[in-house]
C-alpha positions in Angstrom: -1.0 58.4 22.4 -4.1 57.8 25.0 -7.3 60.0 23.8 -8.3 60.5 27.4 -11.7 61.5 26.6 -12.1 57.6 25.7 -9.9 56.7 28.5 -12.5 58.4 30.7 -15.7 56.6 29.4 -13.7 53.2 29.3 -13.1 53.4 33.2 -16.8 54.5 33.5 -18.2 51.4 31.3 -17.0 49.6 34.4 -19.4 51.3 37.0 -18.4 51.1 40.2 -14.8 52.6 41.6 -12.3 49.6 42.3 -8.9 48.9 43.1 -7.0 51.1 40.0 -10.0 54.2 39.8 -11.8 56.4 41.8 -14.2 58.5 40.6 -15.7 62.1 42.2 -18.2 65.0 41.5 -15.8 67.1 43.1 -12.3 68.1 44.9 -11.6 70.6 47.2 -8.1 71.4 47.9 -8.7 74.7 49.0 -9.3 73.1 52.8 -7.5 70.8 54.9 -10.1 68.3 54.6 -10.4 68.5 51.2 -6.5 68.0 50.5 -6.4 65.2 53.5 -9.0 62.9 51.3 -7.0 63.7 47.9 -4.0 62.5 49.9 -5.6 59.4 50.9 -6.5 58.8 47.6 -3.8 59.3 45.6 -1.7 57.1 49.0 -4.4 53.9 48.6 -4.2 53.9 44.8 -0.8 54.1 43.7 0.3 51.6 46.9 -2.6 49.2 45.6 -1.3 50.1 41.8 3.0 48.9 41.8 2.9 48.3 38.1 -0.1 50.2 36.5 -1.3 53.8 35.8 -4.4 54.9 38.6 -6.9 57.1 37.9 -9.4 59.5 39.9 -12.2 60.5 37.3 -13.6 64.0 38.4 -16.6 65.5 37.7 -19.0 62.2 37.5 -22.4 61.8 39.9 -21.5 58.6 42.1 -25.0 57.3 42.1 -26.4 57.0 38.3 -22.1 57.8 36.6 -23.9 61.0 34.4 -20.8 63.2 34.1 -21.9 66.8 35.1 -18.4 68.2 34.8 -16.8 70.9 36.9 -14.8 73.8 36.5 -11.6 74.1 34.2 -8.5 73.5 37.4 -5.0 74.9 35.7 -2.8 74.2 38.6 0.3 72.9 37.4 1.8 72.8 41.0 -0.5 69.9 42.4 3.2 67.5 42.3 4.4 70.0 45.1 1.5 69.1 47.5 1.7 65.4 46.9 5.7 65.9 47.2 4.6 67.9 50.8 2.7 65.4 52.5 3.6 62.1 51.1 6.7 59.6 51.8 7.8 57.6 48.4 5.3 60.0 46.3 4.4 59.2 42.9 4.1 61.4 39.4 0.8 62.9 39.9 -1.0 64.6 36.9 -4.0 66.4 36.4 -5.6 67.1 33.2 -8.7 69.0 31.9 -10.9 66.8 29.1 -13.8 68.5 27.3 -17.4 66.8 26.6 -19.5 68.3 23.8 -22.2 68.0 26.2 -20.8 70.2 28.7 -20.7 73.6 28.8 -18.0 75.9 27.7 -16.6 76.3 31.5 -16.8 72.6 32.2 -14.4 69.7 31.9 -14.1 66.4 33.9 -10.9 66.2 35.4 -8.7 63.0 35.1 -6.3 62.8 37.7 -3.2 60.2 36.5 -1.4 58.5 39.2 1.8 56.4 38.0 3.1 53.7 39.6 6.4 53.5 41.3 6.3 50.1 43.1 7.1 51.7 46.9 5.3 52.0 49.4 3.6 54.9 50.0 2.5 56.8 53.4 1.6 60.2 54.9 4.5 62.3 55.8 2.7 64.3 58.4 -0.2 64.7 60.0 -3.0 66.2 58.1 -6.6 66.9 59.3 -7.9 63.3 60.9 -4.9 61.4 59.6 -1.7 60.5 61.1 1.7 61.1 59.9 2.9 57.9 58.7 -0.5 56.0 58.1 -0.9 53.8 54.8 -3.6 53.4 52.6 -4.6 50.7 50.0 -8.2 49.9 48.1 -10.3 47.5 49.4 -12.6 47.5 46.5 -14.0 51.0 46.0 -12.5 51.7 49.4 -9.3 53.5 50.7 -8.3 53.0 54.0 -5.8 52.4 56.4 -3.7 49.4 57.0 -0.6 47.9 58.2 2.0 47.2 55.9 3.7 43.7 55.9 3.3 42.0 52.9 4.6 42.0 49.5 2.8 44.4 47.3 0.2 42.3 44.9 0.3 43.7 40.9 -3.5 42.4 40.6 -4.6 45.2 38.0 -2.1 45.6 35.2 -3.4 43.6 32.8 -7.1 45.0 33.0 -5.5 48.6 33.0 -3.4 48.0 30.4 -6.2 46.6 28.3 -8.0 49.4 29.1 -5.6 52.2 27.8 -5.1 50.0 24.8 -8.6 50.8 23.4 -8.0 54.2 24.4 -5.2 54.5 21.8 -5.7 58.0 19.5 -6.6 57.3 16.1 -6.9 59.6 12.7 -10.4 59.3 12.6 -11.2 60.8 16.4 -8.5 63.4 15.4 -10.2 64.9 12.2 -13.4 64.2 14.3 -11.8 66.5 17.3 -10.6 69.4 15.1 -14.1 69.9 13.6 -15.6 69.7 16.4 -13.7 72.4 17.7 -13.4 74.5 14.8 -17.7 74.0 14.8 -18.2 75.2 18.0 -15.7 77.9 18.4 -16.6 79.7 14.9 -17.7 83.3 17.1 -14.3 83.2 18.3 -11.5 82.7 15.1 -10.9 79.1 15.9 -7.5 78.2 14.7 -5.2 75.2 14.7 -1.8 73.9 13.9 0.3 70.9 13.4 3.6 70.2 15.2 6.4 68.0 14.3 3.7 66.1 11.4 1.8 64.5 14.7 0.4 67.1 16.9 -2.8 68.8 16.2 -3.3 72.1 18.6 -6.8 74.0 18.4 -7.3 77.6 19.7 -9.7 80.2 20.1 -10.2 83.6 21.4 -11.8 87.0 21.0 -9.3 89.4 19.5 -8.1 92.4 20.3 -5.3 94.9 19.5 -3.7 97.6 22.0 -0.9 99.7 20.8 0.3 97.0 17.9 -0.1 94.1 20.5 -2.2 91.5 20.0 -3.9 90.3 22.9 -7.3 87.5 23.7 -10.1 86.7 25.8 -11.8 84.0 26.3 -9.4 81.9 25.5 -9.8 78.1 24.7 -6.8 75.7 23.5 -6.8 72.1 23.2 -4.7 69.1 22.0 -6.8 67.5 20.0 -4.7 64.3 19.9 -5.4 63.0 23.4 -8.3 65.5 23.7 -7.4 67.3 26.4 -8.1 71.3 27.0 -4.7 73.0 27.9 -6.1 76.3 28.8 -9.4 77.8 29.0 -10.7 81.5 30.7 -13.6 83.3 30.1 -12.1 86.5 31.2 -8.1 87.2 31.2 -6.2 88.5 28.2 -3.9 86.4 26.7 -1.1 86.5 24.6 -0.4 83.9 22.2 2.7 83.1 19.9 4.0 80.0 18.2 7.0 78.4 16.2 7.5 75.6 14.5 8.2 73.6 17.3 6.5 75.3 20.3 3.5 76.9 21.6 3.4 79.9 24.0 0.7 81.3 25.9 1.1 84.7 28.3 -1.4 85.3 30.8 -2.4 88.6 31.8 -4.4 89.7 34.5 -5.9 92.9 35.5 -5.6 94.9 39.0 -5.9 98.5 40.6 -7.8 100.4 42.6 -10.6 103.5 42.2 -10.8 103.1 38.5 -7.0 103.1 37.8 -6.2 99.4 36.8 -3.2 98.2 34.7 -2.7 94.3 33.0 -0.3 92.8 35.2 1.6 89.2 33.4 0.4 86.5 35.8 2.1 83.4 33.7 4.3 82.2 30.9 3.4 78.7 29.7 5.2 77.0 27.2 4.3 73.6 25.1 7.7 72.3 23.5 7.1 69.7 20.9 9.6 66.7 20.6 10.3 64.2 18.1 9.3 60.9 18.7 5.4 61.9 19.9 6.8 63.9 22.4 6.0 67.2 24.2 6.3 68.8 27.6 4.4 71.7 29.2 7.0 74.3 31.4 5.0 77.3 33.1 6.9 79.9 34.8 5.1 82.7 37.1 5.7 85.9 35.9 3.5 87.8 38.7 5.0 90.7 40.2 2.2 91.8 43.0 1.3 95.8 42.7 2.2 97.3 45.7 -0.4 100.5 47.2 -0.8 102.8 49.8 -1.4 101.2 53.3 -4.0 103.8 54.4 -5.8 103.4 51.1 -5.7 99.6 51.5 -6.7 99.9 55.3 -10.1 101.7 54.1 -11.0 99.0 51.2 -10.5 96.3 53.9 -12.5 97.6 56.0 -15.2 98.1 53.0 -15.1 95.4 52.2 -15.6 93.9 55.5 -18.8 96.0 56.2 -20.0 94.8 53.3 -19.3 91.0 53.8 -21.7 91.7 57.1 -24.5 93.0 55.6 -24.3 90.4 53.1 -24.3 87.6 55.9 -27.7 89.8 57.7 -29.2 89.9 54.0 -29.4 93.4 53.7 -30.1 95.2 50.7 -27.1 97.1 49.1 -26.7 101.0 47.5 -25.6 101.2 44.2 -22.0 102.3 45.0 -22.2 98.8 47.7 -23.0 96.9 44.8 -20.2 98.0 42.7 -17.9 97.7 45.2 -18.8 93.9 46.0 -18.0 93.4 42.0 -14.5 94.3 43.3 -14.1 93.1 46.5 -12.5 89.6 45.5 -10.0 91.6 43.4 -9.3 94.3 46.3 -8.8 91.6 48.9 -6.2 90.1 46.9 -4.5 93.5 46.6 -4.5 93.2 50.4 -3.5 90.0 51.0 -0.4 90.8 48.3 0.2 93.8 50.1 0.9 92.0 53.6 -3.2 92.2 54.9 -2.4 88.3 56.2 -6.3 87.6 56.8 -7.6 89.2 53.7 -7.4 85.3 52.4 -9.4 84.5 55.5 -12.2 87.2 54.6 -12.0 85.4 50.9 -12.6 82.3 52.0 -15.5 83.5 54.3 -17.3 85.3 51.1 -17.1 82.4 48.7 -20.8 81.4 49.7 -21.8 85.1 50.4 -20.9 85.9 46.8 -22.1 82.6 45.1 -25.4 83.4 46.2 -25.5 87.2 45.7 -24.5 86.5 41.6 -23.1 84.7 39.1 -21.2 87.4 37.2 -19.7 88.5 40.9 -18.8 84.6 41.8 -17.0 84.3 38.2 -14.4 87.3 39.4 -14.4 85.7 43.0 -13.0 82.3 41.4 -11.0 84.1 39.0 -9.3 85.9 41.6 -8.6 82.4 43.8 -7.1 81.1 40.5 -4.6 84.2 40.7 -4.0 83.6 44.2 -3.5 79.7 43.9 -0.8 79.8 41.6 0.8 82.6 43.6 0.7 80.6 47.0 2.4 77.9 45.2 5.2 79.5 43.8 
């Protein structure tokens, strides 16, 4: 078993992005032009890559490699855009690996891309690019070219030497788990061992409503290949475990005027196999609240009014201000509720709100999270 956290700084001891890695400080999938460079990406790589794993390392500054990390991405639905917009696309995986350097809410992402020795193109157009344009690396470079040679396996050997000293060992395991247990002790760090192999660290703050045992800020990791499975600073989670599995249900909170309920957002469940194997199944379990039009027709529009006098930097009341603390959350009641350009209005106050506050901008990208793993279901 790869310990990716190794994996990562192995493709970074080479320096510069080449023919089988890229490397970013960040993605943005939330536009088109950030989901047309993925695209191109993932395209150049695995067509330049027949016979090796590629990688895209994310959350590394291009000019001196210092990895700065970026926020913890759980979407498990990434295969269904590749699927989308790609001809012949490969297995595409993206994982969340923690540095003890980083803060609590930061990973680097590794983005796996496997080979499958076809060619690969764009299905349709997206942004600047043309339906049925190909990509390969030249160098540190993807772009566009026509296809009429045989496929070159260049990097196999150097990638497979590469994963090789990535290879998981007991020492970096024991060495994992302490870490962990060390610097989640505020929050009743746990762990378990599956099938003699597996070593699964958790974390959470505890608490108990009506005999139900519920957690926030939640952190759980695999310490064998060292790779965080689920991390929130804010949700409530449910947790329960077998022998031979892991479950995790994610709980979200919604309502209106003061009257909120937990609503289950997602079911994900780690099944551990013989033979060093295991597989991650999530299932949305999301029902969206439904409300009063009229009500929801006011909070839009107070919501607008106060996305304006954010833009003219005008100061807020007290009652403004706690309203804006809601206003992610209430927009996605909208949108849920058939309000078609309440995501517009969310996309518009991601800088308003970034600037106004921290605490407000955690909610704003908590409620995006909710509303990304809606969308794609």
């Amino acid at each position: 078993m790869i310990n990716k956290r190794l994996l990562i700084k192995n493709l970074l001891a080479h320096n510069d992005e080449n023919s089988f890695y890229d490397k970013k400080r960040k993605l943005n999938l939330s536009y088109k032009e950030g989901k047309a460079k993925f695209l191109k990406h993932i395209c150049a790589l695995s067509n330049s890559n027949p016979k090796n794993n590629s990688y895209i390392v994310i959350g590394v500054d291009d000019a001196d490699n210092k990895i700065v990390g970026v926020d913890f991405y759980d979407d498990s639905k990434i295969q269904n855009l590749i699927n989308a917009y790609l001809t012949n696309p490969p297995i595409v995986q993206y994982e969340n690996i923690p540095f003890p350097h980083l803060p609590d809410d930061k990973v680097v992402g590794l983005v796996t891309i496997r080979p499958n020795n076809e060619i690969t193109s764009l299905r349709r157009n997206i942004w600047k690019y043309y339906g049925g344009a190909v990509f390969f690396r030249d160098g540190s470079m993807s772009m566009p070219k026509v296809f009429d040679i045989e496929i070159k396996d260049v990097n196999s050997e150097i990638v497979s030497t590469i994963e090789h000293h990535a290879r998981n060992n007991i020492e970096l395991t024991l060495k994992g788990v302490f870490d962990f247990m060390k610097k989640r002790e505020d929050y009743l760090p746990q762990y378990k061992v599956f099938k003699e192999y597996f070593v699964l660290c958790w974390a959470g703050q505890k608490k108990e409503v009506e005999d139900e045992v519920f957690f926030s800020r939640v952190d759980i990791e695999l310490i064998n290949e060292q790779r965080r499975l689920f991390y929130s600073a804010l949700d409530e989670v449910s947790i329960s475990y077998s022998e031979n599995d892991f479950t995790i249900i994610e709980y979200v909170k919604l309502g209106l005027h003061n009257n909120y309920k937990y609503y289950k957002l997602e079911e994900t469940v780690i099944e551990f196999g013989n033979n060093a194997n295991y597989s991650i199944e999530t299932k949305l379990l999301f029902e969206p609240p439904q409300f009063d039009k009229k009500v929801l027709h006011h909070i839009y529009n107070t919501n607008n009014t106060l996305l304006e006098k954010l833009k003219k930097g005008l100061s807020l009341t007290p009652n403004e201000i706690a309203d804006l603390n809601n206003l992610s959350a209430t927009y996605l009641i909208c949108y849920l509720n058939d309000f078609e350009s309440a995501i517009d209005k969310l996309e518009e106050a991601k800088p308003l709100l970034k600037s106004y506050s921290k605490s407000i901008y955690e909610v704003y990208k908590l409620t995006m999270r909710i509303l990304r793993k809606v969308k794609y279901n």
